[in-house]
N, C-alpha and C positions, 0 to 999 in steps of 0.2 A: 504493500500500500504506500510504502513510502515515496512521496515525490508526485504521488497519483491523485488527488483530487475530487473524479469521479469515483474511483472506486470507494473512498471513504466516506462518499456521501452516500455511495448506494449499501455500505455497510450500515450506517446511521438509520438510512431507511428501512432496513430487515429489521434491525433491533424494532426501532419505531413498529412495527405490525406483527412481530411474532413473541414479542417481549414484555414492551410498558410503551403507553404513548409517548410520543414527546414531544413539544411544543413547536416543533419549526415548520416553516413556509411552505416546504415540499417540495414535489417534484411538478407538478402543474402551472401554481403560481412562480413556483422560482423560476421557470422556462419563460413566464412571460417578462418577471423583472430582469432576465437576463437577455433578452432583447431590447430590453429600454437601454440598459448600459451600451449593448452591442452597436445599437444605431445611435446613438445619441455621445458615446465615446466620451463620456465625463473622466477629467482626471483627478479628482477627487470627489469621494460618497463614502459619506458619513452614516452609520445607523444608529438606534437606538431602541438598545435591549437587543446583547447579543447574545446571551442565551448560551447553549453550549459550545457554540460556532458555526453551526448548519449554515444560516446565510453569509457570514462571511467567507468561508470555503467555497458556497456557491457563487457568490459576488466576486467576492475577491478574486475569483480565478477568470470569472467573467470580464471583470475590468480590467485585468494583467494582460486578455488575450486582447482587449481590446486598445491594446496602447495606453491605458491608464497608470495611475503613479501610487496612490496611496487610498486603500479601503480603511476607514476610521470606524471599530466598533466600540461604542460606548455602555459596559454593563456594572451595574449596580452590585452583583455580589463576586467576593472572591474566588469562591468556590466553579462558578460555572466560569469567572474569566479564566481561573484553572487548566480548565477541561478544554477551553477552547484553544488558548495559546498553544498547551499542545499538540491536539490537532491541525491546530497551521503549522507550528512546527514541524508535523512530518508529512504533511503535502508540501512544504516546499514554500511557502506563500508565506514567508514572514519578512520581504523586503517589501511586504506590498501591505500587509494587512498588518496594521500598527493596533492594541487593545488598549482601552483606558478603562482606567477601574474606579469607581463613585459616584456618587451622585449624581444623574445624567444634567441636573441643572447647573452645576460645579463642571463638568466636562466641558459643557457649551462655552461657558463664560471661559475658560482656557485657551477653546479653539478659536475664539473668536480674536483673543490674544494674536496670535498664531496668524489667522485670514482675516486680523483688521479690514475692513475698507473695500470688502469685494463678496459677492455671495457664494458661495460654495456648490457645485456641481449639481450635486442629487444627494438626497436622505434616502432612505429610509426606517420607518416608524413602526418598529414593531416591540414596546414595552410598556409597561400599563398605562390601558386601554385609558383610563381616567384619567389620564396626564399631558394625551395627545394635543387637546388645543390649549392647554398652559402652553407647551413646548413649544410647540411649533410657533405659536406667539413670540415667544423668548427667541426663538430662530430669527426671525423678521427683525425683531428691536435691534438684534447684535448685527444683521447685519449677513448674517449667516445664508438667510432663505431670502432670494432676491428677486428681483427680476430675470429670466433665464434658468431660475436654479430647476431643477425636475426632483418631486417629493415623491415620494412611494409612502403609502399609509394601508398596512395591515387590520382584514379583521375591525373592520370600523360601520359595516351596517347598523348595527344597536349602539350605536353612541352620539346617538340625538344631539348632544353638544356641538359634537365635533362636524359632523355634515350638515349641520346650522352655518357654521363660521366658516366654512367652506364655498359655500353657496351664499353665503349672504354680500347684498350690493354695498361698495363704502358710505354710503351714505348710513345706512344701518349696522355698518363696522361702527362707524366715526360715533354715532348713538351710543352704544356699546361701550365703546375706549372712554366716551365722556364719563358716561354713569361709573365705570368700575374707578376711573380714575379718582371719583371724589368717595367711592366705598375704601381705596387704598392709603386715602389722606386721615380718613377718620377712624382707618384700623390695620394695624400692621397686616401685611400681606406679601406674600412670595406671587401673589397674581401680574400676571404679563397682560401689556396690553397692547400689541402686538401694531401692524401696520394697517389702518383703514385703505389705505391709497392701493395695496393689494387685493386682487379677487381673481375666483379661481371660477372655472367652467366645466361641469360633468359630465360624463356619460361613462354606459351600463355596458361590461362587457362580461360574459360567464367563465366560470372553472371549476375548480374541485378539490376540497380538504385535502390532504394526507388519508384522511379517514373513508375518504371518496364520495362525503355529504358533497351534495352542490351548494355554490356558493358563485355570488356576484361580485363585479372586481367595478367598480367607481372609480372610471378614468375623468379627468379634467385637464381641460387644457388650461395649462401655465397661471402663474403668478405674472398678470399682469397691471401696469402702472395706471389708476384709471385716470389722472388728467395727462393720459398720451394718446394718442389716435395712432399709434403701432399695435400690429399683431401680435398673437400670440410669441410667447419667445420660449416656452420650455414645458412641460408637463405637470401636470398635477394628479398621481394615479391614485386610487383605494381602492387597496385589492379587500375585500368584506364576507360576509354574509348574506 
């Protein structure tokens, strides 16, 4: 296995069905995230919540064939960034696929260190579900998710929140930003409030769990600037429910 990639994803995937479940992306959805990489040829993608390293093996290796420079996964406990560094470790993938370990609002706020001043490639967003549109807010403020960037967002049909603020026009962003902004004045709060001037455009594409439940994938075109009269400039996916 070592050096191989595929093979150790498709070991990952045996365990996953003959074993214990385990939470990653797949072999369906990741075929289609690794066509966004493929055609869209980001040199750096960022994720959040990596888990045991299923997608960045599948990523990471996607974005290495695709001329890319650095897959950035950002997970919360030590134990599973453990498991995954290994695993890149012995596909071979560790000049590409860099792990940060904590807080993923603590992670941003570093990287952003790091890509002052420009938006970063492509996300994706696959760690608790509840945290998606703080985050990605946080993403916008720093700077991170911009004009151009392409986002991937896992697993986010039942998150009413987050496919609100997705979908919603700046004018009822900027609504939004005002009201939380005097809830933040009046009460400490880690709440992001993220960029009105951004709005994103959906549509419905299908696939299929790991588990082989079907499941729909909420594509949107890009994060775009709304007082610009340019097109779209980059992607806004959800892969879902």
């Amino acid at each position: 296995m070592k050096g191989c990639p595929d093979r150790i994803l498709a070991a990952i995937d045996e365990y996953g069905r003959e074993k214990a479940f385990l939470m990653n992306v797949g072999t369906e959805k990741g075929q289609i995230v690794s066509k966004v990489i493929s055609r869209a040829k980001p040199k750096v993608v960022v994720e959040l919540g990596g888990y045991i390293g299923y997608s960045a093996l599948l990523f990471g290796d996607a974005l290495r064939k695709a001329g890319g420079q650095k897959y950035i996964s950002l997970e919360v406990s030590p134990i599973f960034a453990s498991v995954s560094a290994a695993l890149i470790g012995l596909a071979g993938l560790c000049d590409t696929v860099e792990i940060m370990v904590g807080p993923c609002r603590d992670s941003l706020q570093a990287l952003s260190k790091t890509y002052s001043g420009r938006g970063l490639d492509m996300f994706f967003l696959d760690h608790a579900k509840v945290e998606y549109t703080n985050d990605l807010k946080l993403c916008e403020e720093l700077g991170l998710v911009s004009q151009g960037t392409t986002v991937v967002a896992d697993n986010v049909s039942r998150n009413p929140e987050y496919l609100e603020y997705v979908r919603a026009s700046g004018a009822k962003k900027r609504m939004a930003a005002d009201n939380n902004k005097r809830l933040t004045m009046c009460h400490e709060s880690d709440m992001s409030l993220g960029r009105p001037d951004l709005r994103y455009e959906t549509s419905v594409v299908h696939s299929i769990e790991p588990t082989g439940e079907p499941v729909s994938i909420w594509m949107s075109s890009s994060p775009v600037s709304t007082n610009r009269s340019t097109g779209c400039s980059g992607d806004f996916i959800l892969l879902g429910e």
